[in-house]
Structures are given as structure tokens and as C-alpha cells.
C-alpha positions, 0 to 999 in steps of 0.5 A: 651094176648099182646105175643099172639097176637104179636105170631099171628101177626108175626108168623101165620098171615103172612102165611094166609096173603100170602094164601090169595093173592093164593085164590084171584088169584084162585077165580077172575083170575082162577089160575091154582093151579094144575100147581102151585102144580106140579112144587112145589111138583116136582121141588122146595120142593126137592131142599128145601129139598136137601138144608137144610138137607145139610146145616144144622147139624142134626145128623143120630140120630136125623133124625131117631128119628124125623122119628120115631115121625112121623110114631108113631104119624101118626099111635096113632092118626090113632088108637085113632080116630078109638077107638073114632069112635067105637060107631058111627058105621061109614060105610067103606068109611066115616071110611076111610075118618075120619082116613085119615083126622085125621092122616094126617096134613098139615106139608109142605106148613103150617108147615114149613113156621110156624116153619121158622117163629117162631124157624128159619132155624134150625127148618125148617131143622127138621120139613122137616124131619117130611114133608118127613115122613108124605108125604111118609106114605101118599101115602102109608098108606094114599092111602091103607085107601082110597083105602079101603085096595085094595092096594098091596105092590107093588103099595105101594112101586111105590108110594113111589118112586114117592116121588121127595123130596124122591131124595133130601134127597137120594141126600143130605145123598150121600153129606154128607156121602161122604164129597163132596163139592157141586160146586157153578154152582149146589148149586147156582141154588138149593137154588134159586129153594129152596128160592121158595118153601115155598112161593109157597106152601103157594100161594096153600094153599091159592088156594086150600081153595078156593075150600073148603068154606063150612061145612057139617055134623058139628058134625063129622067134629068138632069130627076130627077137635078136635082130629087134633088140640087137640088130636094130639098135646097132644099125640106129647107132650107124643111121644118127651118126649118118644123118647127124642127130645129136643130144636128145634126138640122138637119145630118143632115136635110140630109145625109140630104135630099142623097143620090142616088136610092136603089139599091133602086128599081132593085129595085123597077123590076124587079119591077113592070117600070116603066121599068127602064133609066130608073131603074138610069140615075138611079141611076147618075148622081145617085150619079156626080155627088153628091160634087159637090153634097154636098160642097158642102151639108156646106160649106154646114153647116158655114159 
């Protein structure tokens, strides 16, 4: 008990610690998150990005393994939750709902600032790898669900491209595969912008709760919040033994698989109209009860 505690004391309560300072600021100052959340997604995250994968030494192996768990993931959680959904005869638009939020976990301003916490800049390093993946599937996959299918390729690929993070990565291989040594006028600045990003990202996370404070339809939400903290866990637990991931990719991939379902989905609800309440009440209930289960997953990997 007193590890689990000393888990949650230093590992996850700081996080929701720093959220809350957000949701403070949403609910009695009117912060605009939207801003926030621009300049996060669009500036700092692919400087976080470009700055780690260059200063880290994570082989093109290794990368491409830990892409590899992600889709796997993202794609047999999808398949299990549309299984576990067959006798409940869902309609099309709370079908999509269910699958968007059970697929799709909050990796970027929860799960890193969770892997930094708990196994340090060599797991933040690989869990951005699983961010990049998952956030890519998101505007594809993600968006085709919400969509209801009506998504072409071509629409698929642009949203791809409007990935920034997508650059800093294309920016970082260029580095290291060409041997150049960054200029300090460059790197200077980009780890500035970087040091940013995950204290911004929780500040939105904590503002973007503030919009969500309620459950409805109890039973259907608890069926995703179950498979999103338990379920996913369990089958990443299969995957990393599968593909062979080892020490702090084994560690970040598990953090990363243990995240509540990602605030962004809410996003995506509204925008194609798929059962918003479902989802902002998911969000909500798998974010309230995951220092629970995560605390518990970073004991477990730290055994």
C-alpha cells in the first residue's frame, strides 16, 4: 500500500494537480482552451517531438516496433469492443461512438507526462513514438468511424499531412540519418518550445474536463471504460511480448496502452454528431477513475 501510494503521490497526482490549475482557469477565468490547444498541437508537441527522437538513441528497429504495437493495439482493441458490442445491437452512430472511444486513449498530454514521471526521458522518448502513431490513426481511422465510412483515401491522406508532429519527426530522421549537427541558434529555441509542451498539455487537459462533468448512460459508458483501462492493458501486455519490446519501451508501451480515452474524441463527436454525451461522459469517467488503474499498471512495472 505505502509503494502505491508513494506511485500515485509522485507519479500521477501531479498531473491531475497541474490539470486542475487548467480546469480552474476554464471554469472562473473563461480561458480559451481552443488557443491553448492550438499552439500545443501546432507549435510545441513537434518541437517535443523533433527534440527527443534527436537526442535519444532509439534504433529504426525499435521505432518501428513500437509503431507496430500501436496500430496493432488501436486496431484489436477496435475489433474486440466491436465483438463485445454484437449483442447490444448498437445503431450506426453509437457504434462508431463506442469504437472511437475505446480505441483511441489519451497518449499525448496524459501518457507522456506519465511516462516522464515514472521511467524518465528514455520512456518519454518511446511513448512520443506510440503519440505520433495513435494520433495519425486518429485523423484517419478515427475520422473514417466518425464519419460513418464516408471518408475517401484522398481526404484520409490530407488529414495525415496536417499532422505537425508528422514534421518533426520527418525533421528528426533527416538529422540523424544525415549525421548533421543541429546549430545551437536552432536547438536552443526548439528545446525551449519543447520544455513547454507537457505542461501545456496537461493545462488542457485540465481545461477541456471542465466541459465534461457528468455521466450518461451509465452502463455503456462503464462497458468502454472497462475495456479502456482493462482491456487494452491486458492485450498490450500480449502485443510487447509478441513483437518483443523490452525494458523502457516495454514500460512506455504500457503506460501509453493504460490511458483513459482521449479528450479529442469529444471533438470528433461533435463534429460528425456520433453520440456526443456518450462520449464527453467516457471521457470523463475513465480520466476520473484512471490514477487507480494506472497506478496500479506502474507498480506492476516497476515490480
Amino acid at each position: 500500500m505505502t509503494l502505491l501510494l508513494s506511485i500515485f503521490a509522485n507519479d500521477v497526482l501531479p498531473i491531475f494537480l497541474v490539470a486542475s490549475v487548467g480546469y480552474l482557469l476554464a471554469h472562473y477565468l473563461k480561458a480559451d482552451v481552443k488557443t491553448l490547444s492550438r499552439i500545443t498541437f501546432n507549435a510545441l508537441v513537434p518541437c517535443l517531438v523533433f527534440s527527443l527522437l534527436v537526442t535519444s538513441k532509439i534504433s529504426a528497429d525499435e521505432f518501428g516496433r513500437m509503431a507496430l504495437f500501436t496500430a496493432f493495439l488501436i486496431l484489436g482493441i477496435g475489433l474486440i469492443g466491436r465483438l463485445v458490442t454484437l449483442p447490444l445491437r448498437l445503431d450506426r452512430a453509437m457504434l462508431s461512438a463506442f469504437l472511437i472511444v475505446v480505441m483511441f486513449s489519451n497518449g499525448g498530454n496524459y501518457g507522456l507526462s506519465v511516462s516522464m514521471f515514472a521511467f524518465g526521458q528514455a520512456a518519454l522518448a518511446r511513448a512520443t513514438i506510440y503519440y505520433i502513431t495513435s494520433t495519425a490513426m486518429m485523423y484517419t481511422v478515427g475520422v473514417f468511424l466518425a464519419n460513418s465510412g464516408h471518408q475517401s483515401l484522398r481526404e484520409a491522406i490530407v488529414g495525415v499531412l496536417k499532422i505537425p508532429a508528422l514534421y518533426g519527426v520527418l525533421a528528426a530522421f533527416g538529422v540523424l540519418l544525415t549525421g548533421i549537427i543541429v546549430p545551437p541558434v536552432v536547438m536552443r529555441p526548439v528545446q525551449l518550445l519543447s520544455e513547454a509542451a507537457l505542461p501545456c498539455m496537461i493545462l488542457v487537459l485540465g481545461m477541456q474536463l471542465e466541459r465534461t462533468t457528468k455521466v450518461e448512460q451509465p452502463l455503456l459508458v462503464g462497458l468502454a471504460t472497462c475495456l479502456s483501462l482493462v482491456g487494452t492493458p491486458l492485450l498490450a501486455w500480449g502485443l510487447v511480448k509478441v513483437l518483443g519490446l523490452s525494458g523502457v519501451a516495454q514500460q512506455a508501451a504500457m503506460i501509453e496502452s493504460s490511458m483513459p480515452t482521449a479528450v479529442v474524441t469529444t471533438i470528433l463527436a461533435l463534429e460528425y454528431q456520433v453520440a456526443p454525451s456518450f462520449v464527453t461522459s467516457t471521457v470523463f469517467l475513465s480520466t476520473l477513475l484512471s490514477p487507480f488503474t494506472v497506478t496500479l499498471i506502474i507498480a506492476f512495472l516497476q515490480r
